[in-house]
C-alpha positions in Angstrom: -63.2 -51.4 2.5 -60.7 -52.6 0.6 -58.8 -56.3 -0.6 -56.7 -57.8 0.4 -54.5 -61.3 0.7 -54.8 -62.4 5.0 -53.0 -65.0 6.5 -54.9 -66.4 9.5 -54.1 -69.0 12.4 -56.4 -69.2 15.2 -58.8 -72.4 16.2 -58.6 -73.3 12.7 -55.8 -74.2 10.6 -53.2 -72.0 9.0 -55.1 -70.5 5.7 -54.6 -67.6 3.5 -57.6 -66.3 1.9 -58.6 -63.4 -0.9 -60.7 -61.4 1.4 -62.6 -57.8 1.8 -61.2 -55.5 5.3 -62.6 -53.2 6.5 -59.6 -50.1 6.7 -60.4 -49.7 10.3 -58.5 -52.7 10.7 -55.2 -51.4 9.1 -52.5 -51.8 11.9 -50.3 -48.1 13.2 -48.5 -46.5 10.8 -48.1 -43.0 9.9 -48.2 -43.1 6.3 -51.1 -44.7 4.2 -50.3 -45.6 0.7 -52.9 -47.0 -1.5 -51.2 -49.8 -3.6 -51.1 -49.9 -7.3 -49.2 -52.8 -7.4 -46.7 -55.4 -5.1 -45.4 -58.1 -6.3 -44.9 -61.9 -5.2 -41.8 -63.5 -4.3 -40.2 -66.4 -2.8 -40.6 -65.6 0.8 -44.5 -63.8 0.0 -44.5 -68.1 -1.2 -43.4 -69.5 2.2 -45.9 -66.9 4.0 -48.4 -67.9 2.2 -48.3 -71.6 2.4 -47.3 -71.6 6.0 -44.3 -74.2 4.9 -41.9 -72.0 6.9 -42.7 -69.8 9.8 -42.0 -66.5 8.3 -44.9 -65.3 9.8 -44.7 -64.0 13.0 -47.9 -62.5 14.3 -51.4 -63.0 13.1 -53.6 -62.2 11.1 -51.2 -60.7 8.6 -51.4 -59.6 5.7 -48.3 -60.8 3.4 -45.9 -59.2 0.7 -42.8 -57.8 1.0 -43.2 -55.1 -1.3 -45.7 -52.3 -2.8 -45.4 -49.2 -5.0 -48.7 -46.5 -4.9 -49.6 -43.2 -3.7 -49.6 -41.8 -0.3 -53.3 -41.0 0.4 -53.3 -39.7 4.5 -49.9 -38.8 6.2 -48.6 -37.8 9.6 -45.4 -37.8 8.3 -43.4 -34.7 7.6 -41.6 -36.6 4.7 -44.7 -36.9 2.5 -47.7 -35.6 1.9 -51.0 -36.7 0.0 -50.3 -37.3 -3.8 -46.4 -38.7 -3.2 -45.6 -42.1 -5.1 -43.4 -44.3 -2.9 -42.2 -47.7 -2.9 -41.8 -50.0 -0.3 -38.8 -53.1 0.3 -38.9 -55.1 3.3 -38.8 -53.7 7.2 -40.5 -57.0 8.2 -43.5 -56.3 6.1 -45.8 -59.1 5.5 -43.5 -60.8 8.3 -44.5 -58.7 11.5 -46.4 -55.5 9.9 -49.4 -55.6 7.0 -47.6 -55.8 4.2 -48.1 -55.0 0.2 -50.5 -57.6 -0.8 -53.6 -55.4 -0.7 -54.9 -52.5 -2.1 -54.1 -50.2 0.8 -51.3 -50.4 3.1 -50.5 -48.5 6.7 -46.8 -48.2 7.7 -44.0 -45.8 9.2 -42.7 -43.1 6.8 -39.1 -43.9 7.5 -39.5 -47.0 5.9 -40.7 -45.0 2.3 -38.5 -44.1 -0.1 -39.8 -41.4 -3.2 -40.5 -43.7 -6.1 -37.8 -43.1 -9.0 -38.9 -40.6 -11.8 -37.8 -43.2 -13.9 -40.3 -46.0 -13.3 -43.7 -46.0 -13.0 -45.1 -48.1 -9.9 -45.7 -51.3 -12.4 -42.1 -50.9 -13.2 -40.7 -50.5 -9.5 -42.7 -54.0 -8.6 -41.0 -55.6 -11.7 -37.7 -54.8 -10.0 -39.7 -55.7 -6.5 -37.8 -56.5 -3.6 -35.3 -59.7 -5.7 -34.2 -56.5 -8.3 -33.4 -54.3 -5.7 -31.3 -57.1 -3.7 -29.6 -58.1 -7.3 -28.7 -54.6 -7.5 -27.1 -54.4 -3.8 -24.9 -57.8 -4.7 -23.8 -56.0 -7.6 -23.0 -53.1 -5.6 -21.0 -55.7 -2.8 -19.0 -56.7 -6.1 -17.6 -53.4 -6.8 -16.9 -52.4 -3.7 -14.5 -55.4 -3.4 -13.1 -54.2 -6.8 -14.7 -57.2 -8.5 -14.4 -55.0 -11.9 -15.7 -56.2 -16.1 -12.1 -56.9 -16.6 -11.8 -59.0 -13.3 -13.1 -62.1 -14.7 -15.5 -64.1 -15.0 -19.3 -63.7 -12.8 -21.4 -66.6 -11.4 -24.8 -66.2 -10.8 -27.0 -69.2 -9.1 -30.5 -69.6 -9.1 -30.3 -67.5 -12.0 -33.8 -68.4 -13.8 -35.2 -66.9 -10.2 -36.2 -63.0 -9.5 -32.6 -61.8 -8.2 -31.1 -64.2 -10.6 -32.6 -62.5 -13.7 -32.0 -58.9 -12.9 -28.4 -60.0 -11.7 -28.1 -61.4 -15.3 -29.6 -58.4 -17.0 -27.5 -56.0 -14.8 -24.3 -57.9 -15.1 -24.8 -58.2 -18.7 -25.0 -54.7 -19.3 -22.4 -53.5 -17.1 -19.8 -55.8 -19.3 -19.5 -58.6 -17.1 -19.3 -62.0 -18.5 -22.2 -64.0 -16.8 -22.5 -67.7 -16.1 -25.6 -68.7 -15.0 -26.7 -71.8 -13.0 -30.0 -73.0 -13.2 -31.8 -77.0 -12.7 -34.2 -75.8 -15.4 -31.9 -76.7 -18.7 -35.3 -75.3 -20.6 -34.3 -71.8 -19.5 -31.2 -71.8 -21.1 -32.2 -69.8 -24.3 -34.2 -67.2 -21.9 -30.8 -66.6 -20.1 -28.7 -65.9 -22.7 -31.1 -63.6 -24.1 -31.0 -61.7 -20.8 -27.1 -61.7 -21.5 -25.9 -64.6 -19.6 -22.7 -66.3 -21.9 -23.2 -69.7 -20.6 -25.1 -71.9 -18.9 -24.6 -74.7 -16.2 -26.5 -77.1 -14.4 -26.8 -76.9 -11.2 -26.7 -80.3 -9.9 -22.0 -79.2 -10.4 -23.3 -77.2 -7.1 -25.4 -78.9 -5.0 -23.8 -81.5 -3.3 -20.4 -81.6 -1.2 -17.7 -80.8 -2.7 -14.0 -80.1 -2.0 -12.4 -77.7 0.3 -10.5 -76.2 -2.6 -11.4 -76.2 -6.2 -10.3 -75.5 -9.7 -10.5 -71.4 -9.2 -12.3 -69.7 -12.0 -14.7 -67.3 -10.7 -13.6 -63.8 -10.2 -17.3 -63.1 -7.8 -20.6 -64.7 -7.8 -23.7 -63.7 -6.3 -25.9 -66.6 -4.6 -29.3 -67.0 -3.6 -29.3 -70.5 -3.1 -27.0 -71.3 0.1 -26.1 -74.8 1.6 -23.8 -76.7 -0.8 -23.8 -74.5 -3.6 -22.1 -71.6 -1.7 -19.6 -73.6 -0.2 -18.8 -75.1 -4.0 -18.9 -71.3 -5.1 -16.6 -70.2 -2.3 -13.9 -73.2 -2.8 -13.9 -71.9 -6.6 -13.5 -68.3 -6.9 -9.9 -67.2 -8.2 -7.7 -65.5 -5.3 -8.9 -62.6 -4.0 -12.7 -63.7 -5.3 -16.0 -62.0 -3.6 -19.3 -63.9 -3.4 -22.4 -62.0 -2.4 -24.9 -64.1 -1.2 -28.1 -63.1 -0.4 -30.1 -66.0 -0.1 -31.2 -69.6 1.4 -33.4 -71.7 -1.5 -31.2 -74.6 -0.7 -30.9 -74.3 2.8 -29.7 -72.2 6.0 -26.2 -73.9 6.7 -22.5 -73.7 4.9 -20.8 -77.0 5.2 -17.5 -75.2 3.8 -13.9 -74.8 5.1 -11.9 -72.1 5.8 -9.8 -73.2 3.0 -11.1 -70.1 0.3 -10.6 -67.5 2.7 -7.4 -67.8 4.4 -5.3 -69.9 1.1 -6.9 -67.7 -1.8 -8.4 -64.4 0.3 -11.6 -65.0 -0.9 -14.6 -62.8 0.7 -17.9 -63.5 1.7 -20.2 -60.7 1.5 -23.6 -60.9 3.1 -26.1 -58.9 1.7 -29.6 -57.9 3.6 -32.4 -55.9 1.7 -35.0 -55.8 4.3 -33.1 -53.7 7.2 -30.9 -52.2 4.7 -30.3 -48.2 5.4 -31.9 -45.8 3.4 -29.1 -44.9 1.8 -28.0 -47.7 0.4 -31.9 -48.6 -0.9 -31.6 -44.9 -2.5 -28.4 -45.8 -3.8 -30.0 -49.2 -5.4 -32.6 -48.1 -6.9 -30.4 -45.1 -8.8 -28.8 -47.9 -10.2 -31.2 -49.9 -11.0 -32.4 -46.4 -13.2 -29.3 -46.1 -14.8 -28.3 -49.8 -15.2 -31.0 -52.1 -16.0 -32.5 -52.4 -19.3 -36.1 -51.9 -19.4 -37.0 -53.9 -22.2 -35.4 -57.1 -20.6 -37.2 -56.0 -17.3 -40.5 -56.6 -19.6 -39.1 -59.6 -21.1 -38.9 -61.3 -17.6 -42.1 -60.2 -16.3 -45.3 -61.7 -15.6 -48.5 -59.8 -14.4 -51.2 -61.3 -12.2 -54.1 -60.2 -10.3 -54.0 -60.1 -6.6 -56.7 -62.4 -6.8 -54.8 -65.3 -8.1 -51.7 -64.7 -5.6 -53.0 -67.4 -3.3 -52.8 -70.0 -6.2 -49.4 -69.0 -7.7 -47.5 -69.1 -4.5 -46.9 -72.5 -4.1 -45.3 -72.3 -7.6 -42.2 -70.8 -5.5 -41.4 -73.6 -3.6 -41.8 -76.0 -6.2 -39.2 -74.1 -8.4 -42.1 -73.3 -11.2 -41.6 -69.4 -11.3 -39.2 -67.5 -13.6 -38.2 -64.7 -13.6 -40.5 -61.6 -11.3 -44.6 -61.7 -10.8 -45.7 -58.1 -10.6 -49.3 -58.1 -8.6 -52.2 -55.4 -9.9 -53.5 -54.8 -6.5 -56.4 -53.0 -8.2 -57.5 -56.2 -10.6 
């Protein structure tokens, strides 16, 4: 037996419940990992609540994300006694997924945990570190340098947001960060954000073609806001954007990209190749300050995952919430 978060829709309304399985009932997988912790993040908050269908089969178990020890493998990769980590693949959308203490899924979508973490560590970072550290990653490869300028981070009081800052920061890059929680100002600076703006200078439409000022930016919010950061990067800008808080569609113009060559770079974590999550995560070793990693973290029991998640939606939660699967 073991616990577990399940997400359920059958005669009955849609519910999530803090429940005791039985492990026959772990779905086909070839590798099973028992999970020290996972973590909870803004799509675990729309599975969970059932306000978007994220969810596509039932029941499921949610979370994106885990980090534990292989305990049974058929697997040539790993063996008994291996700590792994797990980002995205679809589960807690279509497969069991990290919210529980043990989970059952393909090798292939393993990777070895980094020496340099330990598995409370890896969950900090979570899925939102590791798809920070990809944007940061699309901004290089554009040649979107310290020295190019300045960096625009949205949504930054959220999980990518704060490990973009703290990344950012550390690289030499001089951070703005947009918020609509003025209260977090003090938090992001410590993080290593140089200023601060509201975010309400984003959200609504704006023009085709602004003042330019941003040399990249990396967005997790969407809509409005991405076309307003798009019409005011500097020539030859990059944006990665990674994310939807404020909504699936881009009411931009072509303007940005064929007057002032800037790019749009699109960055997925969950079907990301391996290489690339490998590459990530040796980053995230070398480049992320541990200490600010702490400073931005927030520990809860999987127990009280079902009454934080709403928290997500409502635009409540700063920062990363690391899950003890085992508390």
């Amino acid at each position: 037996m073991f616990n577990a978060v399940l997400i359920e829709r059958d005669d009955r309304p849609y519910r999530a419940s803090y429940t005791s399985l039985d492990d026959k009932r772990l779905p086909a997988g070839d590798v099973t990992v028992r999970v020290d912790y996972s973590s909870l993040n803004y799509k675990d908050g729309l599975a969970i609540t059932g306000k978007v269908p994220v969810v596509r089969q039932f029941p499921m178990v949610p979370g994106i994300d885990f980090a534990g020890s292989v305990v049974a493998s058929e697997n040539a990769s790993y063996r008994a006694g291996d700590r792994v980590i797990l980002n995205g693949w679809g589960v807690g959308e279509q497969h069991w997924g990290g919210l529980a203490q043990l989970a059952r899924v393909k090798g292939e979508w393993l990777i070895p945990m980094p020496g340099a973490f330990t598995a409370r560590q890896c969950m900090a970072i979570g899925t939102a570190g590791y798809t920070a550290m990809l944007c940061v990653i699309a901004l290089e490869r554009h040649a979107v340098l310290p020295d190019s300028g300045e960096i625009l981070v949205t949504g930054a009081a959220g999980g990518v947001g704060t490990v973009a800052v703290a990344v950012l920061a550390k690289l030499g890059y001089r951070v703005v960060a947009v918020t609509g929680r003025p209260a977090e100002a003090e938090f992001l600076k410590k993080l290593g954000a140089a200023e601060i703006l509201d975010r309400a200078l984003f959200s609504n439409p704006g023009k085709p073609l602004a003042k330019e000022r941003w040399a990249g930016a990396i967005d997790v919010v969407g809509s409005h806001t991405l076309a307003n950061v798009c019409a005011s990067l500097r020539y030859a800008g990059v944006v990665a954007a990674c994310g939807l808080a404020g909504g699936m569609d881009f009411p931009a113009t072509v303007a940005p990209f064929i007057l002032r060559g800037v790019t749009l770079a699109g960055v997925d974590s969950v079907m990301c190749p391996r290489v690339h999550r490998l590459e990530a995560w040796r980053r995230l070793s070398q480049d992320l300050d541990i200490d600010k990693l702490e400073s931005l973290t927030e520990e809860i029991a999987l127990s009280q995952v079902i009454d934080r998640a709403a928290g997500f939606l409502e635009g409540r939660i700063r920062g990363r919430i690391v899950v003890d699967a085992n508390s």
